[in-house]
ZAMAR-237808 format. One line per 2 residues: number of its first residue (from 1); their letters; for each residue x, y, z of C-alpha. Coordinates in pm, 1 decimal. Layout:
// ZAMAR-237808
NUM = A = X Y Z  ...
// end
This chain:
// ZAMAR-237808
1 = XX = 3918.7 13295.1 1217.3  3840.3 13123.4 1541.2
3 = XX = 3591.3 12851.8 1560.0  3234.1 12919.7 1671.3
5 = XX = 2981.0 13233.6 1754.2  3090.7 13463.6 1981.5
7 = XX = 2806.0 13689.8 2159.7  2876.0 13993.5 2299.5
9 = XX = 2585.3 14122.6 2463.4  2592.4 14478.5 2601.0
11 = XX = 2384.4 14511.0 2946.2  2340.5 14854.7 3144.5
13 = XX = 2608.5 14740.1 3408.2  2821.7 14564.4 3182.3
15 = XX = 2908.2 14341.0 2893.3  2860.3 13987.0 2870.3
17 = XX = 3072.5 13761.8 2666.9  3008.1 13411.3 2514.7
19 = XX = 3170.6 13143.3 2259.4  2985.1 12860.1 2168.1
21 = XX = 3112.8 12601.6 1912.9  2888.2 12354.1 1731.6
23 = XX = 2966.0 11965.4 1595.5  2737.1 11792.8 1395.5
25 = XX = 2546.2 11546.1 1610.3  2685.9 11714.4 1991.0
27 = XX = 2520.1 11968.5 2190.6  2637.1 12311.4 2154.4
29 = XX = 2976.8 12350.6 2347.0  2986.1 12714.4 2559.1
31 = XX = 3441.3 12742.1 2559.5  3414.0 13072.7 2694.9
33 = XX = 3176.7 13296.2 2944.4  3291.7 13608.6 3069.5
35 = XX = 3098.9 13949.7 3234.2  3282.1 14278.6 3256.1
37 = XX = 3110.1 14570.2 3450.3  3175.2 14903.8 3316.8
39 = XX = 3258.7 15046.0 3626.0  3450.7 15381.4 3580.7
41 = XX = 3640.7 15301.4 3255.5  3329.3 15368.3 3042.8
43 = XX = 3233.7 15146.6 2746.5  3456.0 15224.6 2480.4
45 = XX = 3718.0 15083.3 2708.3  3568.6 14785.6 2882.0
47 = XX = 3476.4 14661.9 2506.6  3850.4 14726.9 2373.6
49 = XX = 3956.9 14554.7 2637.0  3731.2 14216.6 2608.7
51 = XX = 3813.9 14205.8 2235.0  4201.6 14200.6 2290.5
53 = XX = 4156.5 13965.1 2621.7  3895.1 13733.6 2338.1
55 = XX = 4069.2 13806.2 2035.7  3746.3 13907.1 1904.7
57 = XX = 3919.7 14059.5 1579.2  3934.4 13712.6 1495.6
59 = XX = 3598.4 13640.6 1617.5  3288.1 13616.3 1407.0
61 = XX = 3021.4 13778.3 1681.7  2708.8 13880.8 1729.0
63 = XX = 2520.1 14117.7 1961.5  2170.6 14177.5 2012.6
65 = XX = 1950.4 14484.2 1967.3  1753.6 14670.6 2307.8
67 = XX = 1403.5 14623.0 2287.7  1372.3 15017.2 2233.4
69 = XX = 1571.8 14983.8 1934.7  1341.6 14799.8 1697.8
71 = XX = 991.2 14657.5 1687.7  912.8 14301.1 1630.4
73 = XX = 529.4 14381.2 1388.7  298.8 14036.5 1304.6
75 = XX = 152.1 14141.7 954.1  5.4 14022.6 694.8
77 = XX = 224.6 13886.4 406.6  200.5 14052.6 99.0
79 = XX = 90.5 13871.6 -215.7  443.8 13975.9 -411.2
81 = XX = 722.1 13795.3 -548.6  1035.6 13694.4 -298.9
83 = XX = 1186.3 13999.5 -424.1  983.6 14270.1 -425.9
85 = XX = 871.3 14156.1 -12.0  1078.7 14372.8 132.4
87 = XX = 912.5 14636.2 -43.5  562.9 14577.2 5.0
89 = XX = 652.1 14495.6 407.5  805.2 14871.8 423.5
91 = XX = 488.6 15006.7 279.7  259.9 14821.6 504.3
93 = XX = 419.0 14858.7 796.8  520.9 15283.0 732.7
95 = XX = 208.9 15396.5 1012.4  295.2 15118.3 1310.5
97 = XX = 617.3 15234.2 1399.4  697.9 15582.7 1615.4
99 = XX = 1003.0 15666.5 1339.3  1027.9 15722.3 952.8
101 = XX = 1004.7 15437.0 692.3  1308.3 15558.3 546.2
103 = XX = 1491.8 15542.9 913.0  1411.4 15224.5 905.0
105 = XX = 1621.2 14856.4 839.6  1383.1 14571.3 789.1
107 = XX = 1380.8 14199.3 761.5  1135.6 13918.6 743.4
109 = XX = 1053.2 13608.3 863.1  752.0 13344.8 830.9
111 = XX = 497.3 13290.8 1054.6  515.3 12865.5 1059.9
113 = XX = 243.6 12627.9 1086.7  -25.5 12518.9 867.6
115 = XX = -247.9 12848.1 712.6  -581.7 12863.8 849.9
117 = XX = -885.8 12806.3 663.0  -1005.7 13109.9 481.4
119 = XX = -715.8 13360.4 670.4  -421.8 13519.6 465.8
121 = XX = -81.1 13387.3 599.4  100.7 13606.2 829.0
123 = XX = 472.5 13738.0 877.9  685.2 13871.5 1123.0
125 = XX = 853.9 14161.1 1012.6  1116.7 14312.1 1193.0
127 = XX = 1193.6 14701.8 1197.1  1483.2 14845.9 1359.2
129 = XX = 1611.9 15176.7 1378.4  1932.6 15227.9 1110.4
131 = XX = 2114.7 15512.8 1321.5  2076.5 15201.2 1618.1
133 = XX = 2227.8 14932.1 1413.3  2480.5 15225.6 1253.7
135 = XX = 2551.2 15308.8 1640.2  2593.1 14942.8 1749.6
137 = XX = 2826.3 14877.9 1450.7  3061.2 15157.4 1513.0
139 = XX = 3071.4 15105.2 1870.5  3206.2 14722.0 1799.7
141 = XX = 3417.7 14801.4 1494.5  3598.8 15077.6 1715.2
143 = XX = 3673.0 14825.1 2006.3  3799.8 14586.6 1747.9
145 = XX = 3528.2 14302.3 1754.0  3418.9 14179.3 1423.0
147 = XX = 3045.0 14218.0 1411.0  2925.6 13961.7 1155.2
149 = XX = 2568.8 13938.6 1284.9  2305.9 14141.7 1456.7
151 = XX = 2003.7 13997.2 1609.8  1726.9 14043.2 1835.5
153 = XX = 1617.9 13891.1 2158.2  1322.5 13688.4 2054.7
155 = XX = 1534.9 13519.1 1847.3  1809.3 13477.6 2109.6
157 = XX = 1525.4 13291.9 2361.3  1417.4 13081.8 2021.0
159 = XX = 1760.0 12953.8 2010.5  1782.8 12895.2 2411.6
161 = XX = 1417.6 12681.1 2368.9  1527.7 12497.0 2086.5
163 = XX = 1773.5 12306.7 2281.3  1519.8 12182.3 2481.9
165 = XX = 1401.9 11851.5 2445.7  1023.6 11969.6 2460.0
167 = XX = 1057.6 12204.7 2168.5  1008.7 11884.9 1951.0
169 = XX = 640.7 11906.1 2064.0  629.6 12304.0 2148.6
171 = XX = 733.2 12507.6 2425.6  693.4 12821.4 2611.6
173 = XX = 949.6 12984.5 2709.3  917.8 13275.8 2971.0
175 = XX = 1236.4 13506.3 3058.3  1315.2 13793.1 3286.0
177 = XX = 1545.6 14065.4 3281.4  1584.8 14397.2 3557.4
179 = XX = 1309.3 14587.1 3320.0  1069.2 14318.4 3196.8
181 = XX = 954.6 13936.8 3050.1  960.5 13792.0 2732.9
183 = XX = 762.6 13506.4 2671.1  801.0 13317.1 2346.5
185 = XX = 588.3 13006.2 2204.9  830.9 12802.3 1967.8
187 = XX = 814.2 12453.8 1837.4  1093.3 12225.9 1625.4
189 = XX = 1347.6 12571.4 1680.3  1077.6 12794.8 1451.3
191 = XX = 865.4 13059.5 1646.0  494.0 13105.3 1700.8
193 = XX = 442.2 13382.9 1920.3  654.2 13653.7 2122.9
195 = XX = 508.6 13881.7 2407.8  666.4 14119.3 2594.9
197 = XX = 566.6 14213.8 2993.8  613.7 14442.3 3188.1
199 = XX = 687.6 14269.3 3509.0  1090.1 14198.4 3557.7
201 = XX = 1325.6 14123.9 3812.7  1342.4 14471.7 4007.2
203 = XX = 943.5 14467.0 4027.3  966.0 14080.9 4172.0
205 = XX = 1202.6 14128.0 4396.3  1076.0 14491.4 4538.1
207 = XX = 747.6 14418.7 4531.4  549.6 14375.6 4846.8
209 = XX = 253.2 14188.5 4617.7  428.2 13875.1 4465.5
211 = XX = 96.8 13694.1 4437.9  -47.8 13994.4 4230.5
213 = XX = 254.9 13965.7 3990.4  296.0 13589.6 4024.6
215 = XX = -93.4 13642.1 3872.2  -59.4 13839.2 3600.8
217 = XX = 251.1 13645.0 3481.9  60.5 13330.5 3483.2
219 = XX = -203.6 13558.3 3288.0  38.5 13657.1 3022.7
221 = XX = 169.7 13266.8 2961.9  -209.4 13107.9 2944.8
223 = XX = -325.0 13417.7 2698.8  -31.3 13305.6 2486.4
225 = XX = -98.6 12938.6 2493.5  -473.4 13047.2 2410.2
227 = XX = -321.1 13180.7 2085.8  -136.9 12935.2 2008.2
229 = XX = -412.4 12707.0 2032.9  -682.9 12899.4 1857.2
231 = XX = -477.7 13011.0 1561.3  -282.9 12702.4 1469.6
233 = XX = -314.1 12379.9 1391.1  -77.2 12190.0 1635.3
235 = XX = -114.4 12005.6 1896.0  -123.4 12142.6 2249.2
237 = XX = 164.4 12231.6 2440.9  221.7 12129.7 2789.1
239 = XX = 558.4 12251.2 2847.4  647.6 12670.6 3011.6
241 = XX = 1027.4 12694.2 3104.0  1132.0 12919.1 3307.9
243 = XX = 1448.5 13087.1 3211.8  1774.8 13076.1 3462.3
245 = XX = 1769.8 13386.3 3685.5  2039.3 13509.5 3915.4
247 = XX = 1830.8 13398.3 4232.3  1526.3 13249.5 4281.1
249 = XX = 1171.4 13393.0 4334.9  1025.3 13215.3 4599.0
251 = XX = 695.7 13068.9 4524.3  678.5 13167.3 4161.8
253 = XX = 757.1 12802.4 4018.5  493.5 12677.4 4268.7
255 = XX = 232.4 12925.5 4186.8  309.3 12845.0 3807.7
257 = XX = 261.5 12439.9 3812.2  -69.7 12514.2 4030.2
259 = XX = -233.2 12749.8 3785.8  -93.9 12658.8 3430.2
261 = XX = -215.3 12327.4 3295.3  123.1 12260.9 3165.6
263 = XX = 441.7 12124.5 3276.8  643.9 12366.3 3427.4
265 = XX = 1025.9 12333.2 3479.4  1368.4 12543.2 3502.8
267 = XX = 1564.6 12583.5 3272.7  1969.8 12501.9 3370.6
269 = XX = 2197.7 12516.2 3042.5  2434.0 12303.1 3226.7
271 = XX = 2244.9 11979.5 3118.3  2125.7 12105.3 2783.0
273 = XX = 2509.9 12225.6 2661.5  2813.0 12087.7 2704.8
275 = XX = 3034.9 12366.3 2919.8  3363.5 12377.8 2898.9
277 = XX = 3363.4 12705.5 3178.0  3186.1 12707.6 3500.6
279 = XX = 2840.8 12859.6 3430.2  2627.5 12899.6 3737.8
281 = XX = 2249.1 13011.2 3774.7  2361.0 13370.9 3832.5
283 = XX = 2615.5 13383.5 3494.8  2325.2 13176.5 3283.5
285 = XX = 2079.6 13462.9 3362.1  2357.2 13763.4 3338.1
287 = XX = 2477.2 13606.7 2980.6  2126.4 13467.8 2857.3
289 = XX = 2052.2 13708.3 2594.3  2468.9 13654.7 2462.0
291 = XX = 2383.9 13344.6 2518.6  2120.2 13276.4 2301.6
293 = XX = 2240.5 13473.2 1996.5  2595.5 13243.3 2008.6
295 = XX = 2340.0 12960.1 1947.8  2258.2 13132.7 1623.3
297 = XX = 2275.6 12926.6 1327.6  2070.9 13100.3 1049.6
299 = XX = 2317.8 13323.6 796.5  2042.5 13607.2 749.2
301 = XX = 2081.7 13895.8 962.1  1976.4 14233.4 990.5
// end
């Protein structure tokens, strides 16, 4: 088996490619970035083709589930035993998703941070479509990639913050793609908070009201520091990054730092991993979401 994670991340114009290789002690090394349109080969080729260029037979990889193909729920954690969670988290959660329980593949994770006084502690539960992750899996196992993990993007943008010095104290981290924003609250590589917005790329760069959007972005980010602030007990945090993109938004930056009462900087993965490829602005944004779910570490997967 080669060394490291590979992500493959699959993209409406393409498929992004990414090997990153950990030491104990070193930042995370990124030995291979690649982006193949589909063009007019189709899918089923352009991925058959990566894995023989990659080797990705001898690959472990991940990939990454659409945001239509699950739904990230915060719930309240059952009082059961560790093994009987899964259980109660299928029953609770059985009316706040749009398809059946029983179509359903779940996991878990904790909400961290000290419980509140008086207020039951919380979970994340995660609920994903099973003919999507039966879909995804075929789709990889037919191009010959070996598909040892399958994750989601919040968890992908976790990893990204975590190499950030600031995560130590707490970070938010804000992200665009073509169709929309994540933003994401995390703090020593665990997450707080993830919110999804409406407002991506397309809209910013089409749109003849920037300062409108610039607004409501800056809306989104202080609502989710509000959170953060109300409903745990950590110290503030003073630090939004703003994920590469493939060109720059003129103004938004600006209009951030003069209405957030944070520090706000840009992220560049260049001087937070060691790159063994060239990996420009433009590549960092096309290859964040592979990106981030090569950084993986954790065993558990869907």
């Amino acid at each position: 088996m080669l060394p490291g994670l590979t992500g493959v991340g699959l993209r409406p114009d393409g498929v992004c490619v990414v090997r990153v290789e950990r030491t104990t002690g070193r930042m995370p090394s990124v030995t291979l970035v690649d982006f193949r349109p589909w063009g007019d080969q189709g899918q089923d080729k352009v991925l058959a083709r990566v894995a023989a260029d990659y080797d990705l037979a001898r690959s472990r990889c991940t990939t990454i589930l659409d945001p239509n193909e699950y739904t990230l729920l915060l719930t309240e954690a059952p009082d059961v035993p560790p093994d009987e969670l899964r259980a109660a988290i299928r029953w609770r959660i059985k009316d706040l998703i749009d398809f059946h329980i029983n179509d359903a593949t779940l996991d878990v994770f904790d909400l961290p941070g000290e419980k509140a006084s008086g207020r039951a502690r919380s979970m994340y539960a995660v609920a994903a479509r099973s003919t999507a992750i039966q879909k995804r899996v075929d789709m990889m196992t037919a191009a010959g990639i070996n598909l040892d993990v399958i994750d989601i993007p919040e968890m992908a943008q976790r990893n990204l913050a975590s190499l950030l010095p600031d995560d130590a104290k707490g970070v938010v981290l804000l992200s665009f793609t073509p169709g929309g924003g994540l933003i994401t609250i995390t703090r020593q590589s665990e997450i707080y908070l993830s919110r999804g917005i409406d407002i991506g790329l397309d809209m910013l760069k089409q749109s003849q009201d920037t300062a409108g959007l610039f607004d409501r972005i800056a809306l989104e980010v202080q609502r989710s520091l509000d959170y953060y602030d109300s409903h745990f007990r950590q110290a503030p945090i003073n630090t939004v990054a703003l994920a590469p993109m493939p060109v720059e938004v003129p103004g938004l930056v600006d209009y951030l730092k003069a209405n957030l009462n944070a520090n706000v900087l840009v992220m560049d993965l260049t001087q937070i991993m060691q790159c063994d490829v060239q990996l420009p602005p433009a590549m960092q944004s096309t290859c964040l979401g592979a990106l981030g779910a090569a950084l993986r570490q954790e065993e558990k997967s869907l």
